[in-house]
PDB file of N, CA, C and O in Angstrom:
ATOM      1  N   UNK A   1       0.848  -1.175   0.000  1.00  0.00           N
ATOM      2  CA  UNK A   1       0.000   0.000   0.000  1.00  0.00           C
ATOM      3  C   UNK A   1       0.895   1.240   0.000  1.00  0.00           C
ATOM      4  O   UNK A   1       2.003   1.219   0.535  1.00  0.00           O
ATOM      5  N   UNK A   2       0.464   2.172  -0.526  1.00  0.00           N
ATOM      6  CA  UNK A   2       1.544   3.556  -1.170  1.00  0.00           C
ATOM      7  C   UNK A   2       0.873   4.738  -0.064  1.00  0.00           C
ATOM      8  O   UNK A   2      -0.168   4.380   0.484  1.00  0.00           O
ATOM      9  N   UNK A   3       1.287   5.810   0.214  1.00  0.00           N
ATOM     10  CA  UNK A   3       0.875   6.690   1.073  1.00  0.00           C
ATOM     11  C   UNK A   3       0.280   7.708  -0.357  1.00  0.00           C
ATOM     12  O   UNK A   3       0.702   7.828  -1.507  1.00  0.00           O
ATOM     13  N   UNK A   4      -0.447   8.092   0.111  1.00  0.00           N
ATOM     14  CA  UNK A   4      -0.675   9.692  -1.170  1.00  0.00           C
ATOM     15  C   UNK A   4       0.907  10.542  -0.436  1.00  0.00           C
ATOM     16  O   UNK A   4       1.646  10.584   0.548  1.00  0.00           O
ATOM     17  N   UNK A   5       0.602  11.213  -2.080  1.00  0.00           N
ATOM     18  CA  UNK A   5       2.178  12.541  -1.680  1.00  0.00           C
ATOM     19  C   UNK A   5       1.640  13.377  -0.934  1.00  0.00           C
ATOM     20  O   UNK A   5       0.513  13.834  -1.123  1.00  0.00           O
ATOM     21  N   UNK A   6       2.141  13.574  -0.308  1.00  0.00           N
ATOM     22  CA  UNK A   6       2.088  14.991   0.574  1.00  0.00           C
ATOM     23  C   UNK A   6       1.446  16.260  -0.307  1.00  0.00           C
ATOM     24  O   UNK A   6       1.553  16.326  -1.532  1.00  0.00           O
ATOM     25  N   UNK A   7       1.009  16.894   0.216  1.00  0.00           N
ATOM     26  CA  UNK A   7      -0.290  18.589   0.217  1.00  0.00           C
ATOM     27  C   UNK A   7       1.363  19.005  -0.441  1.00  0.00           C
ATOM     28  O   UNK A   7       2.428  18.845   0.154  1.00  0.00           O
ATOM     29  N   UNK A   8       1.166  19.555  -1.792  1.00  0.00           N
ATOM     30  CA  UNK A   8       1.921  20.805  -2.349  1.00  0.00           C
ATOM     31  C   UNK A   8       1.156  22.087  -1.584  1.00  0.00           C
ATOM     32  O   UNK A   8      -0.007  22.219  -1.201  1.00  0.00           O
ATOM     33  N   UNK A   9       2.200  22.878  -1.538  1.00  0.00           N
ATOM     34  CA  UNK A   9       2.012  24.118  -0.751  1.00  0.00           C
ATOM     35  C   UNK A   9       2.277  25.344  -2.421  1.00  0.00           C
ATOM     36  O   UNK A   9       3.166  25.142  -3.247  1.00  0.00           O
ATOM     37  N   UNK A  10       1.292  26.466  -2.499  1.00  0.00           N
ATOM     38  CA  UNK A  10       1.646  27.105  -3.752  1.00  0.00           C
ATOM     39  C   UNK A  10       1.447  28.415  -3.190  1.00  0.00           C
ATOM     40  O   UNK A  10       0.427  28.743  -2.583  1.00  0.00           O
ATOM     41  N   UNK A  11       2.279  29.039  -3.369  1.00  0.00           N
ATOM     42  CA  UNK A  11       2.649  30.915  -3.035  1.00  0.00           C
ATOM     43  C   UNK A  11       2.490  31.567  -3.918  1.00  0.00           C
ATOM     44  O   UNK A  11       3.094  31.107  -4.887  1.00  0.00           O
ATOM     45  N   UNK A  12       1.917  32.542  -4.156  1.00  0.00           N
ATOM     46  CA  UNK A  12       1.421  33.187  -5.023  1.00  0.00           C
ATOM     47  C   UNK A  12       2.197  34.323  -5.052  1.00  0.00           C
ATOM     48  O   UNK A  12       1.906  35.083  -4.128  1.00  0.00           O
ATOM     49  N   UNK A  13       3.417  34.878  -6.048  1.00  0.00           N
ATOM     50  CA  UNK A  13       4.519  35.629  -5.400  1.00  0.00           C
ATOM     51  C   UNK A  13       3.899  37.136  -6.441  1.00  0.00           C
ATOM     52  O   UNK A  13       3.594  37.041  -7.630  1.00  0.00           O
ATOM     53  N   UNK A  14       3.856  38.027  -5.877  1.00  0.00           N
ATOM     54  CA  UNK A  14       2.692  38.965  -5.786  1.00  0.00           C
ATOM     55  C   UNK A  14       3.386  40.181  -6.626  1.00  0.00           C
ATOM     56  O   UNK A  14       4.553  40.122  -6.239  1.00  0.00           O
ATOM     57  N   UNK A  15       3.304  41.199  -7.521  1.00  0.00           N
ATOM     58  CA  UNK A  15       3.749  41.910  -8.052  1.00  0.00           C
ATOM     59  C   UNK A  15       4.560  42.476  -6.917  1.00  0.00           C
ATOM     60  O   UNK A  15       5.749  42.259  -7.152  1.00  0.00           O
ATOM     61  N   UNK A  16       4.379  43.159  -5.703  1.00  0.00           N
ATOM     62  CA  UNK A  16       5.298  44.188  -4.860  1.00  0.00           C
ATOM     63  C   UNK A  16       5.799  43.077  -4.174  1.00  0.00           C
ATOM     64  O   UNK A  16       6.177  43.551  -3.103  1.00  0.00           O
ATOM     65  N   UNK A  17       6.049  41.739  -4.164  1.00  0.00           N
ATOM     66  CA  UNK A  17       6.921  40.916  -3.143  1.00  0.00           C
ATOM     67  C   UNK A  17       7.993  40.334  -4.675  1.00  0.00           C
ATOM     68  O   UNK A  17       8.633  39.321  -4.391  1.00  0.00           O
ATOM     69  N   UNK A  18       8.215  40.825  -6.095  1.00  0.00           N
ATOM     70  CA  UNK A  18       8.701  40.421  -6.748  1.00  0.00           C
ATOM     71  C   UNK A  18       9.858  41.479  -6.991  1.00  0.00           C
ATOM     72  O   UNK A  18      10.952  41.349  -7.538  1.00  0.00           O
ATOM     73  N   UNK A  19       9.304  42.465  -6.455  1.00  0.00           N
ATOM     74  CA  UNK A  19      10.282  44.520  -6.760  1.00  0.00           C
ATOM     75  C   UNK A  19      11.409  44.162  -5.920  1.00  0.00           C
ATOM     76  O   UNK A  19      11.396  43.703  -4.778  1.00  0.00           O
ATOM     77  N   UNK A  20      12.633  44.521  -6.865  1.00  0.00           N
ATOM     78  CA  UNK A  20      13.883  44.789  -6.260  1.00  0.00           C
ATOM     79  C   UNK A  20      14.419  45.570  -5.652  1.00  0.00           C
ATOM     80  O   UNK A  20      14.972  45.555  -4.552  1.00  0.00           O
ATOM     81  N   UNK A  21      14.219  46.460  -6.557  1.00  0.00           N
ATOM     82  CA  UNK A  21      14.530  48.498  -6.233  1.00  0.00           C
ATOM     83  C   UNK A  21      13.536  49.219  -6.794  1.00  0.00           C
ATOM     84  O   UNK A  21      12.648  48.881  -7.577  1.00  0.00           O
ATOM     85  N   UNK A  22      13.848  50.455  -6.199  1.00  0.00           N
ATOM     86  CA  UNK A  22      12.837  51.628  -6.400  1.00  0.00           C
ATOM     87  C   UNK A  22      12.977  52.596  -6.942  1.00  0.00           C
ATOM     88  O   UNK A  22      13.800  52.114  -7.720  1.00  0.00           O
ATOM     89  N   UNK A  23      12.879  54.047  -7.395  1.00  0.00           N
ATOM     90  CA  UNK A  23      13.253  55.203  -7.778  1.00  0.00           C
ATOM     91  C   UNK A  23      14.003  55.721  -6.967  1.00  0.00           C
ATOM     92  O   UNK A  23      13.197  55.588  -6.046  1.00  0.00           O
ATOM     93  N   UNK A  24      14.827  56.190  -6.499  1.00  0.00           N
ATOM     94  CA  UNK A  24      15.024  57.772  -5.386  1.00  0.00           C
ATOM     95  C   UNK A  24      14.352  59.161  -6.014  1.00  0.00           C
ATOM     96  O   UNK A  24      14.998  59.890  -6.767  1.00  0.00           O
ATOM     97  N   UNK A  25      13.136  59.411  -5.662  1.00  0.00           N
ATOM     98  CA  UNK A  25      12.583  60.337  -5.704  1.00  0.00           C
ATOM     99  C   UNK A  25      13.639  61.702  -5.421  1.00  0.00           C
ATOM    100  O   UNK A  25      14.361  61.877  -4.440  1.00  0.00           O
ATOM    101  N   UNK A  26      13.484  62.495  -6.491  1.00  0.00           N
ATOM    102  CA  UNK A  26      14.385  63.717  -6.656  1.00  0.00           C
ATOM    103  C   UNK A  26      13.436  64.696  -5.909  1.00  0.00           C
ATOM    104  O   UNK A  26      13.855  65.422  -5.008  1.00  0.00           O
ATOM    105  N   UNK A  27      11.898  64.684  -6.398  1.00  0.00           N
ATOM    106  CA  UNK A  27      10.753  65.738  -5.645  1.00  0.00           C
ATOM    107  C   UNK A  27       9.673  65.180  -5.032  1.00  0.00           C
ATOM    108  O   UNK A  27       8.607  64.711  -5.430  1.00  0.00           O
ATOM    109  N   UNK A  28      10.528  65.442  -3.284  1.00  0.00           N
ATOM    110  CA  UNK A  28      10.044  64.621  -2.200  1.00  0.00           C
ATOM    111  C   UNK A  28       8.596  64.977  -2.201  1.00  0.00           C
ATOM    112  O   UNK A  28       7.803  64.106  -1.844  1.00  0.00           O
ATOM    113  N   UNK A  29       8.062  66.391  -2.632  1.00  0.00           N
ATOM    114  CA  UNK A  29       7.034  66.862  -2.490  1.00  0.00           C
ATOM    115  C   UNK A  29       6.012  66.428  -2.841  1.00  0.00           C
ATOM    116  O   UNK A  29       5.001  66.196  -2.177  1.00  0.00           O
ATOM    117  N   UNK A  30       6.237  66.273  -4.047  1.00  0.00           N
ATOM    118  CA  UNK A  30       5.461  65.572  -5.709  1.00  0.00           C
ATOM    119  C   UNK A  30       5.098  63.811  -5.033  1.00  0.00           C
ATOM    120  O   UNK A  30       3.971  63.389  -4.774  1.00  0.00           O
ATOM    121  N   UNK A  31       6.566  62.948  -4.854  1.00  0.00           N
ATOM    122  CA  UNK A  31       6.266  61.552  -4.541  1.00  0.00           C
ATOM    123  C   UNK A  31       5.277  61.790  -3.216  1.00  0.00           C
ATOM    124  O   UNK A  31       4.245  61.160  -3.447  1.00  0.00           O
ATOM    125  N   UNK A  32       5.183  62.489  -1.847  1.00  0.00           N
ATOM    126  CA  UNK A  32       4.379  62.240  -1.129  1.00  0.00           C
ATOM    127  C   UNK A  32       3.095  62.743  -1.726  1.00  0.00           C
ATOM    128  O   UNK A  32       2.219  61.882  -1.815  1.00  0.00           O
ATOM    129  N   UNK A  33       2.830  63.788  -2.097  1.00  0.00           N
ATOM    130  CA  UNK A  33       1.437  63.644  -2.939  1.00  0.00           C
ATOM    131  C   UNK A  33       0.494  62.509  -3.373  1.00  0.00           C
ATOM    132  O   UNK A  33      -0.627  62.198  -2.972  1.00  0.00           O
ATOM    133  N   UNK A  34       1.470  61.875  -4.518  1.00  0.00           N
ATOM    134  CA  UNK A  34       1.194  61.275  -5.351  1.00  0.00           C
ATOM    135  C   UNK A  34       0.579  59.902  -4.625  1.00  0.00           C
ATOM    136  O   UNK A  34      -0.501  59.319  -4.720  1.00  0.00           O
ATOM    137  N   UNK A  35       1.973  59.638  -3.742  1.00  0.00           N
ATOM    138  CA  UNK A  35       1.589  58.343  -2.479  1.00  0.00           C
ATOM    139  C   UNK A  35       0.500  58.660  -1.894  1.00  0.00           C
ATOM    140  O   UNK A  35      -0.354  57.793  -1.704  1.00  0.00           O
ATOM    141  N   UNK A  36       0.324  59.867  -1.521  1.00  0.00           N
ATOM    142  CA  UNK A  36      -0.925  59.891  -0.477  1.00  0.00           C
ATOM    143  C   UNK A  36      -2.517  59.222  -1.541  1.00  0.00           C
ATOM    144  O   UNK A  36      -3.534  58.671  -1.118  1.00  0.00           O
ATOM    145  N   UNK A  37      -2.199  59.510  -2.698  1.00  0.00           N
ATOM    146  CA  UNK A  37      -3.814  59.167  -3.226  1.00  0.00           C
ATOM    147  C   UNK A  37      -3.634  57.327  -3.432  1.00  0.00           C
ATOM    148  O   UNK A  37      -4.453  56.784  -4.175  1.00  0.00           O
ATOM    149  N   UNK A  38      -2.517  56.425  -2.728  1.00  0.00           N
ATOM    150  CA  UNK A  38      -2.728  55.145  -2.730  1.00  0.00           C
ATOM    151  C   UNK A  38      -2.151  54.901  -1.333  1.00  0.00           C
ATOM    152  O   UNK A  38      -0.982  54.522  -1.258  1.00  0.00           O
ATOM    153  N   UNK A  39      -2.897  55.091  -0.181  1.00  0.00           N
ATOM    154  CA  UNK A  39      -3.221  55.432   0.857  1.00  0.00           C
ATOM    155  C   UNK A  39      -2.774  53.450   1.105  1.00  0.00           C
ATOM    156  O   UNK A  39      -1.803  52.898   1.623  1.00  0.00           O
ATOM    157  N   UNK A  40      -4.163  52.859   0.372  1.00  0.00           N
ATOM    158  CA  UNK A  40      -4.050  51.132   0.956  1.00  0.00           C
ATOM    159  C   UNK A  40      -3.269  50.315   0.255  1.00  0.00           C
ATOM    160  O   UNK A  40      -3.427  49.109   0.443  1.00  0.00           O
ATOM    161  N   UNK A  41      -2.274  50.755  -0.688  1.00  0.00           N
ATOM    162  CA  UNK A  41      -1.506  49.944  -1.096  1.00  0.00           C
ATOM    163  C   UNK A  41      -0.379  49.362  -0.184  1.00  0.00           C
ATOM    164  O   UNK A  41      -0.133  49.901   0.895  1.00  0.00           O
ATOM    165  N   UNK A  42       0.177  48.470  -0.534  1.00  0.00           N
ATOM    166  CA  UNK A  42       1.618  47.588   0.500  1.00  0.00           C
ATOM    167  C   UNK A  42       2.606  48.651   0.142  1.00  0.00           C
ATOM    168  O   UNK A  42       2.447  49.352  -0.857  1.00  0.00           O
ATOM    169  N   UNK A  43       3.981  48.818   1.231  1.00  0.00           N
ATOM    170  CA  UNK A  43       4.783  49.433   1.135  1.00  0.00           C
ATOM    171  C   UNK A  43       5.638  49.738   0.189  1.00  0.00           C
ATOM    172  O   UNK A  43       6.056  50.866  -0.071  1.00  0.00           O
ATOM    173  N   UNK A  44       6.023  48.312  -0.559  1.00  0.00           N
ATOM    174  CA  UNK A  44       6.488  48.415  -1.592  1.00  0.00           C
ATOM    175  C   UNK A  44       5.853  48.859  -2.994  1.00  0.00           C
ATOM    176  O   UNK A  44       6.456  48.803  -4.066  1.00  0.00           O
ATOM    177  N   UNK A  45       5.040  49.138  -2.882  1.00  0.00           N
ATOM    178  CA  UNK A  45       4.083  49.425  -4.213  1.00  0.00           C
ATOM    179  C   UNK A  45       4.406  50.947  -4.150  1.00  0.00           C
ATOM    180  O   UNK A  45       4.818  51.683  -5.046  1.00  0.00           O
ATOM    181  N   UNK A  46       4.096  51.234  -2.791  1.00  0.00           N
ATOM    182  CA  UNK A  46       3.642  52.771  -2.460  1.00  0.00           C
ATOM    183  C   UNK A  46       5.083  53.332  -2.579  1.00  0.00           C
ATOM    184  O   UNK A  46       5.032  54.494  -2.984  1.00  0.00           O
ATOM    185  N   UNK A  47       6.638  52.807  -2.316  1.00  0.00           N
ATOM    186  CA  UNK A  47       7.844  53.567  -2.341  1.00  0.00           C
ATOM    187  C   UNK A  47       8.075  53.321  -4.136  1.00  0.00           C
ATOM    188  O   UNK A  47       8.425  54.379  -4.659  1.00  0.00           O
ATOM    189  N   UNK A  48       7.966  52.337  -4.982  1.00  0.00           N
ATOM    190  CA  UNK A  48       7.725  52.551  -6.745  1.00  0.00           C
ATOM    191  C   UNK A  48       6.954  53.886  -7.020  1.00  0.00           C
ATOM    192  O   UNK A  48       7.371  54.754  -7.786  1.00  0.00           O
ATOM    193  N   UNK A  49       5.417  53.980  -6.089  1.00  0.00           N
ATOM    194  CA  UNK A  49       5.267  55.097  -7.267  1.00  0.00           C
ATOM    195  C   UNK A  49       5.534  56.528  -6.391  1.00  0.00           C
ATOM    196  O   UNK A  49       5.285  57.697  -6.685  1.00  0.00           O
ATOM    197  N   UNK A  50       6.174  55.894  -5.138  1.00  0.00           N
ATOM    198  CA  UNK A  50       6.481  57.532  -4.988  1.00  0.00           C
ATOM    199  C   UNK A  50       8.138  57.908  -5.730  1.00  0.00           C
ATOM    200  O   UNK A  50       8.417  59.056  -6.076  1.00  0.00           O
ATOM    201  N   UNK A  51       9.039  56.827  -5.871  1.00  0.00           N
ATOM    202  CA  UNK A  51      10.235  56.954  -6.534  1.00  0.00           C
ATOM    203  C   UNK A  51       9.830  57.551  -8.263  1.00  0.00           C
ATOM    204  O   UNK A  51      10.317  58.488  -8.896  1.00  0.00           O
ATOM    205  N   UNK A  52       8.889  56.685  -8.589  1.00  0.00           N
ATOM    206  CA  UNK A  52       8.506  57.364 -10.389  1.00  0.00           C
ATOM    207  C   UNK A  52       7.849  58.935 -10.111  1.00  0.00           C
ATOM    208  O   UNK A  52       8.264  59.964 -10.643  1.00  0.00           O
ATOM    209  N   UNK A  53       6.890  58.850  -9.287  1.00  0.00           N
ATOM    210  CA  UNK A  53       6.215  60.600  -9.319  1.00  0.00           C
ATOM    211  C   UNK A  53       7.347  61.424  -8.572  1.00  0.00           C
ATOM    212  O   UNK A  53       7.250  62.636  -8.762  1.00  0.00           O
ATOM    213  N   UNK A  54       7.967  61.189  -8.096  1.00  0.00           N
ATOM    214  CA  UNK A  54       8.774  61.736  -7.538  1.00  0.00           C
ATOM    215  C   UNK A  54      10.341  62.420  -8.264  1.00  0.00           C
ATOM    216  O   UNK A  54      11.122  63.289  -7.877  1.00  0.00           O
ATOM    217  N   UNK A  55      10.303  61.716  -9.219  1.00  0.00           N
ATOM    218  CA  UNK A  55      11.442  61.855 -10.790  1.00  0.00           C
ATOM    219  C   UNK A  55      10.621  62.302 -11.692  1.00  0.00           C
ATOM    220  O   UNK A  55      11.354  63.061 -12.326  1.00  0.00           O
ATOM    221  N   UNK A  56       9.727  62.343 -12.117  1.00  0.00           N
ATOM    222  CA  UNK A  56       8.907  62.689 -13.385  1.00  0.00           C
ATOM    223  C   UNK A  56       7.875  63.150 -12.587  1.00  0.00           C
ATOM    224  O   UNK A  56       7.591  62.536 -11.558  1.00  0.00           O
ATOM    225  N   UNK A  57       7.090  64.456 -13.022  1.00  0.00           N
ATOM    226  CA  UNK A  57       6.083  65.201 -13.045  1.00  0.00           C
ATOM    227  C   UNK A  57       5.000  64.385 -13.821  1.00  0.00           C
ATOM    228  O   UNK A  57       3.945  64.125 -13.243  1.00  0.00           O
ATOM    229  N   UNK A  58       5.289  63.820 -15.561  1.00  0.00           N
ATOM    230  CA  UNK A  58       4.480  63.428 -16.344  1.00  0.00           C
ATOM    231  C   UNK A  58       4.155  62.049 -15.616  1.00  0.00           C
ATOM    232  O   UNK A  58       3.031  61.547 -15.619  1.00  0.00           O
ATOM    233  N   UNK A  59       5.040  61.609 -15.121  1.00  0.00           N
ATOM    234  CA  UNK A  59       4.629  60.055 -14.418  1.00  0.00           C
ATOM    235  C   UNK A  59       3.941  60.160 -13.034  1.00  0.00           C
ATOM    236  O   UNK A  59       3.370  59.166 -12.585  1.00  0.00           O
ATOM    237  N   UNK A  60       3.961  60.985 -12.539  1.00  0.00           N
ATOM    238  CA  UNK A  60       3.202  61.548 -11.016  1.00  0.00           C
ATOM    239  C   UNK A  60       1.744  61.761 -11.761  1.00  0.00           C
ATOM    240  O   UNK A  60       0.791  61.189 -11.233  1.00  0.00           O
ATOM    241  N   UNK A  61       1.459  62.677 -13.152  1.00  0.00           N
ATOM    242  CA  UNK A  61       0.402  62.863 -13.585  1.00  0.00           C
ATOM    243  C   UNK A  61      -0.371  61.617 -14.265  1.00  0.00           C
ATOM    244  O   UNK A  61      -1.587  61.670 -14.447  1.00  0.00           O
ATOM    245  N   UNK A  62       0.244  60.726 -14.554  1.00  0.00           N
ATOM    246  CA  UNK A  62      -0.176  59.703 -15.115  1.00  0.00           C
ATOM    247  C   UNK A  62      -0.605  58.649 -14.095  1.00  0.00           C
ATOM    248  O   UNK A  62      -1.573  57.910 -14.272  1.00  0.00           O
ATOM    249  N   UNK A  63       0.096  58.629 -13.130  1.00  0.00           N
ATOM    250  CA  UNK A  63       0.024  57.811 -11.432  1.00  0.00           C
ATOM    251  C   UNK A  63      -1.247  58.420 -11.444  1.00  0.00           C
ATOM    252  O   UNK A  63      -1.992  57.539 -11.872  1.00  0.00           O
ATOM    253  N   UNK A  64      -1.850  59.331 -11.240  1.00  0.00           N
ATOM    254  CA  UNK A  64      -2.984  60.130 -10.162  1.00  0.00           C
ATOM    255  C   UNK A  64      -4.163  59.540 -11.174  1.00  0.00           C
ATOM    256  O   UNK A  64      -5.211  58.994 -10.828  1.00  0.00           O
ATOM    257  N   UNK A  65      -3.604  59.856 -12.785  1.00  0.00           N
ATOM    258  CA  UNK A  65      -5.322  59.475 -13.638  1.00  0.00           C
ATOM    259  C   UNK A  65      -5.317  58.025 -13.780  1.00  0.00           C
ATOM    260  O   UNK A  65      -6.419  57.558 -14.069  1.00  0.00           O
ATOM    261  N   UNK A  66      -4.378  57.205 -13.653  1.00  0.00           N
ATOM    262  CA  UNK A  66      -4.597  56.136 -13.477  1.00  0.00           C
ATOM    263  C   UNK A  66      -4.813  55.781 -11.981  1.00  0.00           C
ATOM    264  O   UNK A  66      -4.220  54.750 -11.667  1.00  0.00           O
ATOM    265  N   UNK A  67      -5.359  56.243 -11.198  1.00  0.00           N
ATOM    266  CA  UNK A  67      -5.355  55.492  -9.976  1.00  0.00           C
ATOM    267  C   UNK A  67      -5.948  54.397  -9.375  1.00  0.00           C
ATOM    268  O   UNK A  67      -5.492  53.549  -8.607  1.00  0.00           O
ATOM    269  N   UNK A  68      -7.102  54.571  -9.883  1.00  0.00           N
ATOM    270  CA  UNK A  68      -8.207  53.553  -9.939  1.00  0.00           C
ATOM    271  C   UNK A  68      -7.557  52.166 -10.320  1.00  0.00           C
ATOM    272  O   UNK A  68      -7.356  51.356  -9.416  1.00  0.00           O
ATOM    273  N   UNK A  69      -7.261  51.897 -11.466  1.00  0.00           N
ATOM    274  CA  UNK A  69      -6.648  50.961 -11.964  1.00  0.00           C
ATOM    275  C   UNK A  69      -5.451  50.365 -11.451  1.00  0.00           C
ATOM    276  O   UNK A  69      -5.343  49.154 -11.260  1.00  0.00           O
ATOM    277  N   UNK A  70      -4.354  51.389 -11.178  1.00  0.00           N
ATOM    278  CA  UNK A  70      -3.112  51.289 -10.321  1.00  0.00           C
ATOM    279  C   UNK A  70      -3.542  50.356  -8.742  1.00  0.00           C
ATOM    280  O   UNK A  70      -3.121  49.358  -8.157  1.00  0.00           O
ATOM    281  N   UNK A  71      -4.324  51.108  -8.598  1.00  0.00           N
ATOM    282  CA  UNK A  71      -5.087  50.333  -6.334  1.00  0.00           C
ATOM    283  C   UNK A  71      -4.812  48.833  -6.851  1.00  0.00           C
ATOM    284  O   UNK A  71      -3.998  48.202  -6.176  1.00  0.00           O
ATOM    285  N   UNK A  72      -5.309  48.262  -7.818  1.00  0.00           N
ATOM    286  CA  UNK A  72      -5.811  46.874  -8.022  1.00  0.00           C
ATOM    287  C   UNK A  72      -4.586  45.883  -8.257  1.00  0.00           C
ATOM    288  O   UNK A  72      -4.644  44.656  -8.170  1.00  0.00           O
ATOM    289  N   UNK A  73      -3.334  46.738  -8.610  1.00  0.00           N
ATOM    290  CA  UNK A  73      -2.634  45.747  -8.708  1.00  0.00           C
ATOM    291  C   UNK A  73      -2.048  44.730  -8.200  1.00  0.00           C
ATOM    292  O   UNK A  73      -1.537  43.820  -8.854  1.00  0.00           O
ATOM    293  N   UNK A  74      -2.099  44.850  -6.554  1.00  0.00           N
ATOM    294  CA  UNK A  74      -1.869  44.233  -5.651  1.00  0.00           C
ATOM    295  C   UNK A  74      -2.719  42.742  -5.809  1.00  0.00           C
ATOM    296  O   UNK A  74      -2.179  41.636  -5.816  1.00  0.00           O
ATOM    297  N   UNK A  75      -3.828  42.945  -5.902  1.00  0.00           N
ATOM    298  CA  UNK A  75      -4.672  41.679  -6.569  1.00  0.00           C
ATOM    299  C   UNK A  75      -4.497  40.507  -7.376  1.00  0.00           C
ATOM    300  O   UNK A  75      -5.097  39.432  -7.412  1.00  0.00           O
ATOM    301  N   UNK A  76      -3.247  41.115  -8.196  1.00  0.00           N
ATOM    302  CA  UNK A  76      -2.892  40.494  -9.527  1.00  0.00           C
ATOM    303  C   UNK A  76      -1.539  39.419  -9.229  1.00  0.00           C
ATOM    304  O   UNK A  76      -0.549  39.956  -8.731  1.00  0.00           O
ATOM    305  N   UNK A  77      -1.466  37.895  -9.525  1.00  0.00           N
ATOM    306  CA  UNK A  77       0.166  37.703  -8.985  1.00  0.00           C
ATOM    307  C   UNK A  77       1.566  38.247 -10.060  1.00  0.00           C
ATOM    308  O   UNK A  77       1.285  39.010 -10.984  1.00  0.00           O
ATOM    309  N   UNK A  78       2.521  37.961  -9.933  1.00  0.00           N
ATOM    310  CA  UNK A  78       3.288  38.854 -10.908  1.00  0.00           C
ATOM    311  C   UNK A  78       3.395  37.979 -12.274  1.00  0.00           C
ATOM    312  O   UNK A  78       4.121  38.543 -13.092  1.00  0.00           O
ATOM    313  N   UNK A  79       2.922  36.891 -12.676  1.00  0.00           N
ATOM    314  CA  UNK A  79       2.378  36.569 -13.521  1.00  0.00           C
ATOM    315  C   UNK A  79       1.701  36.816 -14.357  1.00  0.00           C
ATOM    316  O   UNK A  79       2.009  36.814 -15.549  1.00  0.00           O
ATOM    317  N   UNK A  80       0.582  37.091 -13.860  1.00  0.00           N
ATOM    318  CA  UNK A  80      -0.429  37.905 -14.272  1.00  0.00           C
ATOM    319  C   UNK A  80      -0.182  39.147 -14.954  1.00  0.00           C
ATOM    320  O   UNK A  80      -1.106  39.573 -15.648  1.00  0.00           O
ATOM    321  N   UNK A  81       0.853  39.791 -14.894  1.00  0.00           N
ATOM    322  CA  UNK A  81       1.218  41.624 -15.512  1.00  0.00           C
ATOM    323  C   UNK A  81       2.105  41.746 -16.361  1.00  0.00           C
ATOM    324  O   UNK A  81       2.745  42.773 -16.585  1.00  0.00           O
ATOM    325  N   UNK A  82       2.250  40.298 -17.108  1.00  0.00           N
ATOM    326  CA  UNK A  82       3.158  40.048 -17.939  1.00  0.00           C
ATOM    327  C   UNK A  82       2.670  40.148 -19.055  1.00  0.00           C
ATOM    328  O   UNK A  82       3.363  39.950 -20.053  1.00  0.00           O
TER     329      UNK A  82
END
């Protein structure tokens, strides 16, 4: 008689648990802004787009009209955004 295999265990490795590095935000002003309108995102999500709005004006403006869409990514595994 054979045992069944053992329960596989599966991790779902998440767009912000896949991020290496970040921007260094040049305009601290601009990146906290920008962060503040993704208030419930994970830490690492939230230091990406304060490093991009924080270097680029046009990418801080593009962060804010996309926001809606941006919140959700956390949802997604990093699979998924490929």
């Amino acid at each position: 008689m054979t045992e069944p295999p053992p329960p596989r265990i599966v991790t779902t490795m998440t767009f912000s648990r896949q991020m290496t590095r970040c921007p260094i935000p040049h305009n601290t002003e601009l990146a906290q802004d920008t962060v503040a309108l993704f208030g419930d995102l994970p830490g690492p999500l939230r230091d990406l787009i304060g490093g991009a709005a924080g270097c680029s004006p046009y990418l801080a403006a593009l962060l804010s009209r996309e926001q809606t869409w941006i919140s959700q990514l956390e949802d997604f595994g990093a699979e998924d955004l490929r």
